[in-house]
N, C-alpha and C positions, 0 to 999 in steps of 0.2 A: 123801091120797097123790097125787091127781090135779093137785089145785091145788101141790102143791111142784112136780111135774115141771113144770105148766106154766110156775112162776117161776124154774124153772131155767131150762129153753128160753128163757123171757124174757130173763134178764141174757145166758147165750150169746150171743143175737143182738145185742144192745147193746154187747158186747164186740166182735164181729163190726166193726157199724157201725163204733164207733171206731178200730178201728186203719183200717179202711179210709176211711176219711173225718178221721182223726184229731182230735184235742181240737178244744176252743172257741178255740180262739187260731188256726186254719184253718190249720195247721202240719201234714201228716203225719207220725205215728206213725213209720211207717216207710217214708222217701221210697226211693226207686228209685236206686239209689249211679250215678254217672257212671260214663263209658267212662274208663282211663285208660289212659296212654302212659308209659310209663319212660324215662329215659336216664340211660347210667352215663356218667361222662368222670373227667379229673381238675381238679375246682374248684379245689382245692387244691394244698400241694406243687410242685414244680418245674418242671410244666407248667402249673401254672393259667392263664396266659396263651390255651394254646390250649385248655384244657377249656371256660374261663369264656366264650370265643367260640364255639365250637360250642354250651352251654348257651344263651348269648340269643341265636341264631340259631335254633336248635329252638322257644325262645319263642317267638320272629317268626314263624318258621310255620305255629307253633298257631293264632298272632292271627289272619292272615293266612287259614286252613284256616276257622275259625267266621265271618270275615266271607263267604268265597265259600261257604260251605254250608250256612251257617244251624243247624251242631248248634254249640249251646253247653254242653253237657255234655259235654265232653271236657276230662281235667284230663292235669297232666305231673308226675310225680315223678320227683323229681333223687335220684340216685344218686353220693356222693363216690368216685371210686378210688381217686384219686390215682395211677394209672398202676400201682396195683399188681396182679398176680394176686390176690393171695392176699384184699385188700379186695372186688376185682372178685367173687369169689367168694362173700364175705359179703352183697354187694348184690344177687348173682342172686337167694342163695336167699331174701332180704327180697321180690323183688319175684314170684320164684316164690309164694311163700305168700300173695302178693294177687291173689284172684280176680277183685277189677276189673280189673285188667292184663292188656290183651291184646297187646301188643308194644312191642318196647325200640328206642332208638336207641341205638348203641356196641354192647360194649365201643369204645375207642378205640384202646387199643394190641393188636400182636397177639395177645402175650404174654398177654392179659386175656383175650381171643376164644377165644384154645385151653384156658383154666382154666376159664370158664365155659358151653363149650359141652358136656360132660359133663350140664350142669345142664340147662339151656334146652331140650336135644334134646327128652330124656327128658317133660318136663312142656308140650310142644307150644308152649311160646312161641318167636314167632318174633324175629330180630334182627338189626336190617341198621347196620353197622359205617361211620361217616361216613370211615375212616382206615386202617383195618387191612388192610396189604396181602402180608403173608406166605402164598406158594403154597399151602402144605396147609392152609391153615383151609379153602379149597373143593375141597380134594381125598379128604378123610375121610370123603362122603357125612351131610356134618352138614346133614339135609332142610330146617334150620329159621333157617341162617345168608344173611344176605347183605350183600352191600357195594356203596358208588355210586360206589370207586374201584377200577381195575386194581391187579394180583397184580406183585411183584416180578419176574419172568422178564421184566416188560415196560419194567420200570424197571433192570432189571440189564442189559439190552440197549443202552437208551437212553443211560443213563452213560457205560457203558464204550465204545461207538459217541462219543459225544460229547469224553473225556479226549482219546483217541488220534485223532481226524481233525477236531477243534476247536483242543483245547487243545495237542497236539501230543504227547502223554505217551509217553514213556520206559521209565520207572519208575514205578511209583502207589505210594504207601504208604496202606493202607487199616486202620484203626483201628475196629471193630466193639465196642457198650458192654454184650455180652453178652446182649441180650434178642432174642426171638423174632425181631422186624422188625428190628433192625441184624445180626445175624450171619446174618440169612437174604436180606438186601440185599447183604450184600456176596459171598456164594457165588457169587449173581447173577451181578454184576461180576466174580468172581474166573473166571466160566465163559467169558465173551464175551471176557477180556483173553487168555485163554490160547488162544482160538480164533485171536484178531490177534495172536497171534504177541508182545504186551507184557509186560514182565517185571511184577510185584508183592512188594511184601510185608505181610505183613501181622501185626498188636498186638490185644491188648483191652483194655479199662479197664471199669471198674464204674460203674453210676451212682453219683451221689456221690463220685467224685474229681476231686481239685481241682488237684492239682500237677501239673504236662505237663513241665516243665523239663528234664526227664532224657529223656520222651520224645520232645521234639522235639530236643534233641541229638542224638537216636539216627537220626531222621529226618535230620535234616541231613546226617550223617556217610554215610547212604545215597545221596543222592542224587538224591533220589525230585525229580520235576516235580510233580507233582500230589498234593495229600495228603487221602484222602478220609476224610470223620467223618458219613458216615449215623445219627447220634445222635438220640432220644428228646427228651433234655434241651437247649435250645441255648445254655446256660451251657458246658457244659462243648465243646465244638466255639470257643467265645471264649475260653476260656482257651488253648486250643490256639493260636488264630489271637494270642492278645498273647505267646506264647511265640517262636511263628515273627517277630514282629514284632520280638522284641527280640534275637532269637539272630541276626537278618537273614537269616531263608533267605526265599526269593525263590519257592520253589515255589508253586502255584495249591491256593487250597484250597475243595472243593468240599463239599457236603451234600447233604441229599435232606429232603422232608418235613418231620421235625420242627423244623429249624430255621427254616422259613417263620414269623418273628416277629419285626416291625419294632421290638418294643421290646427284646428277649430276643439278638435277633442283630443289630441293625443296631446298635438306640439307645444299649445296653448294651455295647458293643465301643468303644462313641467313635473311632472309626475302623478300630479291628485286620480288621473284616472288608470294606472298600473292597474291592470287586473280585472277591469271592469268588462259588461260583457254587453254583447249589443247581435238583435237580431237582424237580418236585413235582407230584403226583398229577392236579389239577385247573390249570384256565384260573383264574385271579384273576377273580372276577366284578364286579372294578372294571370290566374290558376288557371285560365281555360286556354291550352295548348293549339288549339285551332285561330284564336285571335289574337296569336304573339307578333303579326305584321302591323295589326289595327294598334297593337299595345306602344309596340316600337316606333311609328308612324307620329302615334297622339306626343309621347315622350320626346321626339324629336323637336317638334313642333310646339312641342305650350308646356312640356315641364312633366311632374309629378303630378297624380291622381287619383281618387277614391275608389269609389263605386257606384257612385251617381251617373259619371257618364256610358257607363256600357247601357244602361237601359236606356239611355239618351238618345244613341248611336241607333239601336234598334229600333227603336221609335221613328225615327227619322227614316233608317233603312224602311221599314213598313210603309210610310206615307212615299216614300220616293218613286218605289219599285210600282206603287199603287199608281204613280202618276206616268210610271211607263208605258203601261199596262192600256193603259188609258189612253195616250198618245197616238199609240198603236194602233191602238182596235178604233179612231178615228176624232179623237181630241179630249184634250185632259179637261174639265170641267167641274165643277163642286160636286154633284151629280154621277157623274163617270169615275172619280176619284173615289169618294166617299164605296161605290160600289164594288170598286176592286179591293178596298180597304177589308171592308168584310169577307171577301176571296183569297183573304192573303190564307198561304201554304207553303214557308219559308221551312224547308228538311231540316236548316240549321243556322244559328244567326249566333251574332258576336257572344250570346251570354250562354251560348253553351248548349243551346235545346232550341228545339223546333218551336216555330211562332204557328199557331191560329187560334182563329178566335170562335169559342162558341156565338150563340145566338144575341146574346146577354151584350157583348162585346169585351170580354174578360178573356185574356188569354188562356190555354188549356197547356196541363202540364207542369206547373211551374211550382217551386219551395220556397221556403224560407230558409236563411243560411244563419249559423250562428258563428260570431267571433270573438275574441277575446285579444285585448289590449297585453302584448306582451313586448317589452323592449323596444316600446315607442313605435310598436307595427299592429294593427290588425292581423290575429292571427286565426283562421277558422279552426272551429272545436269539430274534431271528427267526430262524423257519426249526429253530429248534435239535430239535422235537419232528417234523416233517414224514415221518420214517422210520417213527418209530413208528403218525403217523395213517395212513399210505399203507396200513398193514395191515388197518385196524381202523374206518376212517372212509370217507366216499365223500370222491372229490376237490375237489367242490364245497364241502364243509366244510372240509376241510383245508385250499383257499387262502384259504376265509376268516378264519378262525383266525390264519393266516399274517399275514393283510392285516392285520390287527385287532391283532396283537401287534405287527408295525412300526410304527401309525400311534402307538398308544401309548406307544413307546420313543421315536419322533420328538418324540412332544408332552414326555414328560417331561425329554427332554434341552434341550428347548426352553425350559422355566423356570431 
């Protein structure tokens, strides 16, 4: 009896050994799973344009995070949405049930941010949004949300300030495509035009329609100056604009955001959108002279680009650094992460300004940029955002900004 136990004890320990030291092929048994990072966008579907730029932008900063930090066990898994809630939701709870996950970049639309923060709260991961800028996703006390762009109250100021003492507006006809960020952009607007005294009207349409014909009749017969399509998709904002173009109304037609896509709104119009004007969350960090390695790095590697992926990039820099932070001070966890998330204190990051986040989990600091379609380029209108940084920026920054977005428009009008 002695001698069994002690061949039992024997192989236990051998068994021991091996998994701890694993087979003769010096392979472990059971290696130690990497840290990993999520991100939802829409690859696919009608915004893949700007999902798939924020995707290899996120990429870029992984690459970018492992060469200045030396961890190389940090992986990213891509989550498809497609801009949808209800997918959005199917990719939380995949990325919920992985316990190497300790935090996400997106959702991307807001619409996606309010379906899945139910999800995210509850199981402590945290999630900071390259995009989504609808008021109440940081007004619901959701502890585990954040974003590295400004809240629509700032963007519906900026607009509506800009139609009526730029563009000269009148009338606005404002056409919202039913999701969370367009009919809660245009409230915005509809609050600051009725403050200046500007008349509006306003329409909806669904994503996924395609025929304007009737609506922009309808438009014409208005009157309207200025015709705003704060739209998701920026196909349907070009159907609009070859509508106006063939009916001949002469009104100014503006966007915000989603249409920031030189192939989707410039290239794809063949001219209908010449002239049009579009506000948007972030500086282009073609123009921001401190991310000309990041600019040249991304271009080398995956082509031409918007302005979708610099908030991307940042976004992802915030959750990364969070996870160093964390590593560090004695292992990266939903928990540990999430905490250093709200610790962040970045003096300067790819879009030009310093990252932190109030209480709220809304970044501090930050404008809205205005631009204008000229020669098949996005071209920012100086001065157009100056209101908005006066609040929110020191003055120092805001006339450099300023400078930086004239020299820009000089040079490109200059080709």
């Amino acid at each position: 009896m002695r001698r069994m136990h002690q061949s039992i004890v024997a192989v236990a320990l051998v068994a021991i050994v091996a998994l701890a030291f694993g087979t003769g092929s010096g392979a472990p048994v059971h290696a130690a799973e990497p840290v990993k990072i999520a991100i939802l966008g829409p690859f696919t579907g009608g915004a893949a344009s700007v999902g798939q730029e924020q995707l290899n932008f996120a990429k870029l900063a992984l690459a970018d995070f492992k060469k200045s930090s030396g961890m190389a066990d940090v992986e990213l898994v891509e989550v498809d949405t497609q801009l949808d809630a209800a997918k959005a939701v199917t990719g939380a709870q995949s990325v919920i049930s992985n316990d190497a996950v300790v935090g996400v970049v997106g959702p991307a639309g807001s619409q996606e941010v309010e379906a899945v923060s139910p999800l995210f709260a509850p199981a402590n991961l945290v999630f900071i949004s390259p995009s989504a800028t609808r008021i109440s996703l940081t007004e619901k006390g959701v502890k585990t949300f954040f974003r590295v762009v400004p809240r629509d109250d700032l963007q519906g100021a900026t607009d509506a300030n800009f139609m009526v003492k730029t563009l000269g507006a009148k009338l606005v006809y404002m056409i919202d495509d039913q999701t969370s960020y367009s009919s809660g952009l245009v409230d915005e607007v509809a609050k600051t035009l009725t403050t200046l005294g500007v008349k509006f009207m306003r329409e909806s349409i669904k994503q996924g329609d395609t025929d304007f014909s009737s609506l922009v009749t309808k438009i014409k017969g208005a009157g309207a100056d200025v015709v705003f399509t704060p739209f998701q998709i920026a196909s349907q904002s070009v159907g609009i604009a070859r509508q106006m173009k063939e009916q001949g109304l002469t009104a100014k037609l503006m966007g915000a955001d989603g249409l920031f896509s030189p192939d989707d709104f410039i290239k794809a119009a063949a001219g209908a959108t010449e002239g049009a004007y579009l506000s948007f969350f972030a500086l282009d960090i073609h123009v921001v002279a401190s991310s000309k390695e990041i600019v040249a790095a991304y271009e080398k590697q995956y082509g031409s680009f918007g302005s979708f992926g610099g908030p991307s990039y940042a976004a992802t820099m915030v959750l990364l650094e969070a996870v160093g932070r964390a590593s560090k001070a004695g292992g990266a966890t939903r928990a540990t992460v999430l905490a250093e998330v709200a610790k962040t204190d970045q003096k300067t990051s790819v879009l030009g300004f310093p990252i932190k986040f109030n209480d709220k989990g809304d970044v501090i600091g930050t404008s809205f940029y205005m631009y204008q379609v000229k020669g098949g380029n996005f071209v920012p209108v100086p001065g157009a955002s100056e209101p908005a940084m006066a609040g929110t920026m020191s003055a120092t920054m805001a006339a450099t900004m300023s400078a930086t977005m004239s020299a820009t428009m000089a040079a490109t009008a200059a080709k």
